[in-house]
FIZA-198608 format. One record per residue (C-alpha): x, y, z; residue number from 1. Coordinates in pm, whole numbers, plus 32768, in hexadecimal, padded with zeros to 4 digits. Example, Ala and Ser with C-alpha at 12.3 -4.5 7.8 and 13.67 -1.06 7.14 Angstrom:
> 84CE  7E3E  830C  1
> 8557  7F96  82CA  2
//
This chain:
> DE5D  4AAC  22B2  1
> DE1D  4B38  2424  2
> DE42  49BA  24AD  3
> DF54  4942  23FC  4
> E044  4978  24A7  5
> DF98  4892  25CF  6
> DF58  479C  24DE  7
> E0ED  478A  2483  8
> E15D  4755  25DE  9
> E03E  4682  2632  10
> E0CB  4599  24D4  11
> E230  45DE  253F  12
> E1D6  4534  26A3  13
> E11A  440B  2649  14
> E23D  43AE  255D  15
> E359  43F9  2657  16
> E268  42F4  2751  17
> E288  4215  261C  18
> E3F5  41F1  261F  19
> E423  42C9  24EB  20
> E5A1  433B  24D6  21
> E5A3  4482  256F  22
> E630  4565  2464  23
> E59F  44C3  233E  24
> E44C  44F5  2401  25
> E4AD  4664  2443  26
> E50A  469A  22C1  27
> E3E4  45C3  2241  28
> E2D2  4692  22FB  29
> E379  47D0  22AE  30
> E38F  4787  2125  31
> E228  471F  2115  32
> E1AD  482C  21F1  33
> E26E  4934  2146  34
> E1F2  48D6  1FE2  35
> E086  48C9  2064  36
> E0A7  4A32  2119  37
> E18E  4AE5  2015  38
> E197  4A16  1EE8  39
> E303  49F7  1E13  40
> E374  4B4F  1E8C  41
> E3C0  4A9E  1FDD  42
> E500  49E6  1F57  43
> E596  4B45  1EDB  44
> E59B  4B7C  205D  45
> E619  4A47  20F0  46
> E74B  4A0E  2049  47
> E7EB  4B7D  20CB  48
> E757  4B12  226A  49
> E81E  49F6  2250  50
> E94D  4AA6  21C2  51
> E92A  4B8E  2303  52
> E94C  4A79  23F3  53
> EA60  4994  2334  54
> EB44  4AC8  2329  55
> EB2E  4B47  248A  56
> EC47  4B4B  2537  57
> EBC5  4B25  26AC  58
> EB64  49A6  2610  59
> ECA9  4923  25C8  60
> ED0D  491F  276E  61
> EBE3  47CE  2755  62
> ECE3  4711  2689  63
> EDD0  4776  2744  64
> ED76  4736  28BF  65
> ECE0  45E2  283D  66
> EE54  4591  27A0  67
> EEB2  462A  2911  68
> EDE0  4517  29D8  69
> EE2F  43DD  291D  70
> EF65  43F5  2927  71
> EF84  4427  2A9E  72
> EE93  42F4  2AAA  73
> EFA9  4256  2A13  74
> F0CC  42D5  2ABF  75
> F091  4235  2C16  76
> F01E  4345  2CCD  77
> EEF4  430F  2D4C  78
> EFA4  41B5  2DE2  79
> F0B1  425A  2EA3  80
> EFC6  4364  2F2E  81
> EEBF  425F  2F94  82
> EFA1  41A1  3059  83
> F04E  42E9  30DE  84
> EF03  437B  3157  85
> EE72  422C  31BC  86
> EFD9  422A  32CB  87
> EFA9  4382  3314  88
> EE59  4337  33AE  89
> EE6E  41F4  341F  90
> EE96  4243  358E  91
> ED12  42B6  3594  92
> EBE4  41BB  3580  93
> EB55  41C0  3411  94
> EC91  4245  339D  95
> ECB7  41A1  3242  96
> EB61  4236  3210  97
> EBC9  439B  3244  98
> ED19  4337  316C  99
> EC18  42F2  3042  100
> EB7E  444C  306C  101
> ECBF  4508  3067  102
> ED4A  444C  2F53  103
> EC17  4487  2EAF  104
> EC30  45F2  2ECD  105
> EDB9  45FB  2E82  106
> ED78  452F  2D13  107
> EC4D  4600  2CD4  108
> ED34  4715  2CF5  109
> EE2F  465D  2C46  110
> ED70  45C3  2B35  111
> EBD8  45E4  2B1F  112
> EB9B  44D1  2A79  113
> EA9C  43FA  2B44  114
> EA94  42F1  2A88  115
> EC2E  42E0  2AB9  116
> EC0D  4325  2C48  117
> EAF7  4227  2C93  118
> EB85  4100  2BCF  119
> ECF3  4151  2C6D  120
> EC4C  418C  2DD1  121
> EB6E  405F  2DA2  122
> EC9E  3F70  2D40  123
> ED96  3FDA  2E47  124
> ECB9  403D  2F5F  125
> EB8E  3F7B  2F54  126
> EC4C  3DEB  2F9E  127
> ED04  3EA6  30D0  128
> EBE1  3F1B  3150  129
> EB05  3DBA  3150  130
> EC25  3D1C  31C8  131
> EC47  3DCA  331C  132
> EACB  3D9B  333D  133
> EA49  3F1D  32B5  134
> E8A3  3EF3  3280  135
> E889  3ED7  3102  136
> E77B  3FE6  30FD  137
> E895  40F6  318F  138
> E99B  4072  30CC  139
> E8E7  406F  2F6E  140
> E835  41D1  2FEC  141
> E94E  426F  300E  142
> EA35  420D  2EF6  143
> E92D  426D  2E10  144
> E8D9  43CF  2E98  145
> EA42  4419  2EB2  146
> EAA2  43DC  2D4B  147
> E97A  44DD  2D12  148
> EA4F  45D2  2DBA  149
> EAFE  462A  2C4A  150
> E9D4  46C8  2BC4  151
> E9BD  47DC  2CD7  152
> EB31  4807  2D07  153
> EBFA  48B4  2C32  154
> EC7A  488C  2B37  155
> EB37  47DD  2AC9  156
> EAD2  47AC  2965  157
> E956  4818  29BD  158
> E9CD  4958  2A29  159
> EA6B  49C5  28D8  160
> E920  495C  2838  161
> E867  49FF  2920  162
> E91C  4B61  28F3  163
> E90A  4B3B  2778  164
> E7B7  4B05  276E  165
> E728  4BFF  2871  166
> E845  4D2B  27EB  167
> E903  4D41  292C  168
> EA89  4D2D  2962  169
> EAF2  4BBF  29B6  170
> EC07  4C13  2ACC  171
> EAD1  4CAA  2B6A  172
> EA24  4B54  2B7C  173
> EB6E  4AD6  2BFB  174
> EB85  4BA1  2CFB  175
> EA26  4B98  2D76  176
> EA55  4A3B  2D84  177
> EB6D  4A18  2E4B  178
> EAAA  4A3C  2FA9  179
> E95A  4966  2F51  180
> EA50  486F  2F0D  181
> EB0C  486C  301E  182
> E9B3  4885  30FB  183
> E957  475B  302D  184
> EA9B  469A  30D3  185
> EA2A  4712  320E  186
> E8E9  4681  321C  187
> E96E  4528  3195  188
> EA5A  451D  32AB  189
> E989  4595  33BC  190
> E88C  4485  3369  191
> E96F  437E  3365  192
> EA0F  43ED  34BA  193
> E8AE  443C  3548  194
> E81E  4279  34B8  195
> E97F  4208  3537  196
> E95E  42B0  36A6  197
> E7FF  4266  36CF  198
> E7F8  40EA  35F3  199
> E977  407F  364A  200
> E8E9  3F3E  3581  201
> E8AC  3F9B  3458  202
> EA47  404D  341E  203
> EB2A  3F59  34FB  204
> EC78  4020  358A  205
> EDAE  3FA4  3499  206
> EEF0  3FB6  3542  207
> EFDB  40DA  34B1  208
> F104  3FDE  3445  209
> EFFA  3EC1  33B9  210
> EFF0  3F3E  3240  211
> F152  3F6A  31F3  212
> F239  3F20  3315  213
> F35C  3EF2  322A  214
> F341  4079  31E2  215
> F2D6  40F6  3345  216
> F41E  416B  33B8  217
> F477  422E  32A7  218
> F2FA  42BE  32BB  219
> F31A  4445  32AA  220
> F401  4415  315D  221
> F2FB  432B  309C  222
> F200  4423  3116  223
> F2D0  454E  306E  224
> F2D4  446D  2F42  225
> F176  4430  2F28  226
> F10D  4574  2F5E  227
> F1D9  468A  2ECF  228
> F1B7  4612  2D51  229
> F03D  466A  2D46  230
> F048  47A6  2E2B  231
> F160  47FE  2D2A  232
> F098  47CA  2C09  233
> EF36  4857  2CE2  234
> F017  4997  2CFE  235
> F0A2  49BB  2BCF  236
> EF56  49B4  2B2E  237
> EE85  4A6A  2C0E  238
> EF8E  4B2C  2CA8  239
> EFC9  4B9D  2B39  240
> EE67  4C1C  2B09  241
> EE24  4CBF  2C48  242
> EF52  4D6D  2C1A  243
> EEF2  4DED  2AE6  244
> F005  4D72  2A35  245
> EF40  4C77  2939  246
> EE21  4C44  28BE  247
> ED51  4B30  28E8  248
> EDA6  4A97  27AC  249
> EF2F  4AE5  27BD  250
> EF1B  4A5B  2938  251
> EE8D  4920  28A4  252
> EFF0  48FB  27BF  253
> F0A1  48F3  292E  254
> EFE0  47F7  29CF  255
> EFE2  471E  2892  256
> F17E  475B  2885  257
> F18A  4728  29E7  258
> F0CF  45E9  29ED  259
> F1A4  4540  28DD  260
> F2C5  459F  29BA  261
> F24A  450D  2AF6  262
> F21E  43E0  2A17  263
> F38F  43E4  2997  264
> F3DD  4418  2AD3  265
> F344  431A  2B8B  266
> F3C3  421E  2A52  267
> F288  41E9  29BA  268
> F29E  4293  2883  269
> F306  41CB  2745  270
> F24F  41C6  25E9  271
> F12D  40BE  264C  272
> F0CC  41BC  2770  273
> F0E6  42ED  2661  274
> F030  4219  2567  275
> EF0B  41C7  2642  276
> EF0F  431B  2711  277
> EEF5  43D1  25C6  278
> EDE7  42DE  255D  279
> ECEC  42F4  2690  280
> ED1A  448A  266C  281
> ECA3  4473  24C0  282
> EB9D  43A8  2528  283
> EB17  4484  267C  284
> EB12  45C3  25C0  285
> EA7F  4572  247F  286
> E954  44D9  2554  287
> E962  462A  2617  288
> E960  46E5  24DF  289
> E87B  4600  2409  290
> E784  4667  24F8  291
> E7FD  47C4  250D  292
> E7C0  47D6  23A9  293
> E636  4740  23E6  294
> E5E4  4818  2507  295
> E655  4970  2447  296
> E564  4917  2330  297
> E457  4897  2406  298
> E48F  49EB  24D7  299
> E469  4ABC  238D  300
> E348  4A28  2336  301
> E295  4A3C  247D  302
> E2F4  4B99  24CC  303
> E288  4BF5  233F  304
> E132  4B61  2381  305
> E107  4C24  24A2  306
> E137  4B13  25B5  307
> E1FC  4BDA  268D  308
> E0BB  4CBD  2688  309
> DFC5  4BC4  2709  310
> E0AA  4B44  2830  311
> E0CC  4C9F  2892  312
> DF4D  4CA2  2899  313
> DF14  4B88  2945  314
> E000  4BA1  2A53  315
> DFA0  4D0D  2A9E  316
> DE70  4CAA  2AFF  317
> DEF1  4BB3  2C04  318
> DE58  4C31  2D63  319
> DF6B  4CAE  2E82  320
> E06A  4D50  2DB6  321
> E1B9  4D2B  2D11  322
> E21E  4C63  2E37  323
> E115  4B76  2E05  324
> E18A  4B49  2C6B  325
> E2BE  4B11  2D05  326
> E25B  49EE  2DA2  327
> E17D  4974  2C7D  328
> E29E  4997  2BAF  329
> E39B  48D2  2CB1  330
> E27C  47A9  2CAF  331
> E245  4797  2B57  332
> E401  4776  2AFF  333
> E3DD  4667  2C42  334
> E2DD  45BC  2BB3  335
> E38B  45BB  2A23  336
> E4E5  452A  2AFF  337
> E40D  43CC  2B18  338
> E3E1  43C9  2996  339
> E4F0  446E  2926  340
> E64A  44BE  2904  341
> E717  460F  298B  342
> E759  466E  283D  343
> E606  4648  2795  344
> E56E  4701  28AB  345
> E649  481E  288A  346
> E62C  485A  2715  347
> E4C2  4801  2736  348
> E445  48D2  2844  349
> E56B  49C1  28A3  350
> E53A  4ABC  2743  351
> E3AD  4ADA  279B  352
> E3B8  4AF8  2924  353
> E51B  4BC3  295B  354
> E486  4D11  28A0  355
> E324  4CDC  2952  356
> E3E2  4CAA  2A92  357
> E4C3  4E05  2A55  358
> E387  4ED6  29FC  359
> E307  4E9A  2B5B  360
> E45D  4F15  2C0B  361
> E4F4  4DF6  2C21  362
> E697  4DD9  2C41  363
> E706  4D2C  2B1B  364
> E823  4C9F  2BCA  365
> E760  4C1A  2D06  366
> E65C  4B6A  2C28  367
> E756  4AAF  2B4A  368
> E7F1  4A48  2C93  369
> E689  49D4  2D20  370
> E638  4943  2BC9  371
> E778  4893  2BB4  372
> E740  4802  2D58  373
> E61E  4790  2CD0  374
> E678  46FD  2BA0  375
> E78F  4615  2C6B  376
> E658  4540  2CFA  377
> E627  44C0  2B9B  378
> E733  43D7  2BE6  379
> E6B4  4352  2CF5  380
> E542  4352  2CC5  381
> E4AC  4206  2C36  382
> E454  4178  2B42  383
> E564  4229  2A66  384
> E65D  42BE  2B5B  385
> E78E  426D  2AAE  386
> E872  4255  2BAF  387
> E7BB  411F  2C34  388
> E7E8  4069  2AFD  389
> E960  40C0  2B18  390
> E97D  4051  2C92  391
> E896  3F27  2C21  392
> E977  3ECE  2B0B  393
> EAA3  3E9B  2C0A  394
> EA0F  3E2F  2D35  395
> EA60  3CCA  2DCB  396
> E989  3BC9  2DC3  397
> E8ED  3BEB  2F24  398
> E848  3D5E  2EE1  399
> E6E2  3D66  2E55  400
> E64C  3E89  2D70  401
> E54A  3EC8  2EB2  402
> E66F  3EE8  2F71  403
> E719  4017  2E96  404
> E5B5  40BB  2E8C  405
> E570  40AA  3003  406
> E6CC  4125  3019  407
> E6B0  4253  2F69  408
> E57D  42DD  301C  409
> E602  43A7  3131  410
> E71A  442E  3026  411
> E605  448F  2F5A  412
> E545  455F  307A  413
> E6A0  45DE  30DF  414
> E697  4690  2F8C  415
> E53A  4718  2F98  416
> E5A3  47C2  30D3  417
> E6D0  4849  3068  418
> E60B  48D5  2F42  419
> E524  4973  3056  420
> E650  49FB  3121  421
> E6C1  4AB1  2FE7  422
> E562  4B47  2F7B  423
> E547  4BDE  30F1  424
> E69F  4C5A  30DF  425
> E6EC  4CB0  2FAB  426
> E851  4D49  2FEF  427
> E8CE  4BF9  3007  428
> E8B5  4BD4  2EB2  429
> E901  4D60  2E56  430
> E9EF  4DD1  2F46  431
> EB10  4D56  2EDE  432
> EAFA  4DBB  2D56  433
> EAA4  4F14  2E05  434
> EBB1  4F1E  2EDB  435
> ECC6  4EDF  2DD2  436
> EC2F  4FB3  2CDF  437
> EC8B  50C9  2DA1  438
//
């Protein structure tokens, strides 16, 4: 009975590696594992865990900010701000580049959806770029990492997981994230500025009026255009929540109104849009929840059969410290990003490790915000980082798959730094929840 719990993760792995759907495999091992380690009496306890997670409230923002970010995807946003921003930096070398990044923040803001943001970036931006002579590495590189951007910056679906699973108030997550986000965007641009200084090659200088000369004149009025409908909606929301005027979950009923305004507005909207918008949002949070549903009962289980226990054991008697669990935590979520995806991790490994990690002092705010860093290189870490199937998927002809994994690379160790930066200075992450708690 002592080992069982070992022996259900270790079965729960090797079907996962299988290709196993994820919250059948979650449900499967906890029904079998449940009956063998507490007979029938188990299913008098799983019916009222799942009850406790369908009918709380902090859930139904997921629907909600997923309605939110499809139907800005379809509203023509993210065109009109790609071609602002690309303008608006155009008069520096490697320009388009550092457009990519800030759209890439702004939509994240906007929408976190990567999927959304990396097929829209990799339509729009990605021909421009190849055409005025970009290296393919770079261009792929940084489309991908940018879309990432929407799992770090709020409002970002992982974060409201992340706070209902570990017990801690989501507009704290949202404002903890605010600043590794925006350090994120810092160190995307800086690198790009630092290749295109020292290799002018590989990011050729575009002239300012080259992209749309038709609109140049009349530039500071498009770029009002293009901008103020998603710092609008970014304000609304989050301005909402910081304020303390919403919750989470009621601030996810603005941006969801807001979007389908900017839609209306921008003369998008119309009942194939609604049809389809309402459609991808059904079908993204019943997966979510599916595996919700799969994770809870695999957590009951694993917790009832002492699992929690034995991790607690083992990991105490890693040498160095707490710091040094820390770091054999951070590896181990790394390592799970090249096998699976954001979600699975976080059901899988967030309700064992996040109590663990709180007994030895940590913040629960600053880990969710390392653990969420972290948990954006599983989009861009091969063989299953999903964003470079969705860049792949819409690529032109002339880019390779080596190509958008060489690409990646430096985005990747960008990340792991920035996840360094924040466990040496932790008020980056904790200062301003602190600040406006006051």
């Amino acid at each position: 009975m002592y080992y069982l719990p070992a022996w259900m993760f270790l079965v729960l792995t090797i079907l996962l590696l299988f290709g196993f759907p994820v919250a059948f495999t979650l449900l499967g091992t906890a029904l079998f594992f449940g009956l063998v380690g507490f007979g029938w009496n188990f299913f008098n306890l799983l019916p009222l865990r799942i009850w406790g997670i369908m009918s709380n409230f902090t859930l139904v923002a997921v629907p909600l900010f997923i309605f939110m970010g499809v139907m800005l995807e379809r509203s023509g946003l993210a065109k009109d701000l790609l071609e602002a921003m690309a303008m608006a930096f155009g008069r520096i070398r490697g320009g388009l580049a550092i457009a990519v990044v800030v759209v890439g923040g702004l939509l994240g803001a906007s929408t976190g959806i990567v999927g959304a943001t990396v097929v829209t970036m990799g339509l729009l931006a990605l021909p421009t770029m190849m055409e005025h002579g970009y290296q393919h590495e770079l261009s792929t590189g940084t489309i991908a990492a940018s879309g990432t951007l929407g799992q770090i910056i709020p409002p970002s679906i992982v974060l409201v997981l992340l706070g209902d699973i570990i017990g801690v108030s989501v507009g704290d997550l949202f404002m903890g994230a605010v600043i590794p986000g925006l350090v994120l965007v810092a160190f995307y641009a800086c690198y790009i500025f630092l290749i295109s200084k020292f290799k002018p090659d590989l990011t050729p200088y575009i002239r300012f009026n080259s992209l749309h000369p038709e609109i140049t004149s009349s530039f500071k009025i498009f770029l009002a255009k293009a901008l103020l409908p998603p710092l609008l909606l970014m304000i609304s929301v989050l301005g909402s929540i910081f304020a303390g005027i919403a919750s989470p979950t009621e601030a996810a009923g603005v941006g969801a109104a807001g979007a389908t305004i900017l839609c209306a507005a921008n003369r998008r909207l119309n009942m194939e849009v609604l049809r389809t918008v309402m459609l991808a949002t059904t079908q993204l949070t019943s997966m979510v929840f599916t595996i919700l549903v799969g994770a809870a009962a695999f957590g009951l289980v694993f917790r009832g059969l002492g699992g929690d226990v034995v991790i607690r054991q083992f990991v105490s008697h890693i040498p160095f410290g707490k710091w040094a669990i820390l770091a054999t935590v951070m590896a181990v979520v790394f390592v799970a990003g090249f096998f699976l995806d954001f979600i699975e991790i976080t059901f899988i490994h967030i309700p064992v490790l996040a109590p663990i990690m709180k007994s030895f002092g940590f913040d629960p705010v600053w880990f969710a915000i390392l653990f969420a860093i972290n948990l954006q290189t599983s989009f861009l870490t091969p063989p299953f980082g999903f964003a470079l199937f969705y860049l792949k998927g819409v690529s032109p002809p002339g880019i390779t798959t080596v190509e958008i994994y060489k690409g990646i690379i430096p985005f990747v160790i960008l990340q792991i730094l920035a996840l360094a930066l924040i466990i040496i200075f932790p008020g980056i992450a904790t200062w301003l929840p602190r600040l406006l708690a006051r």
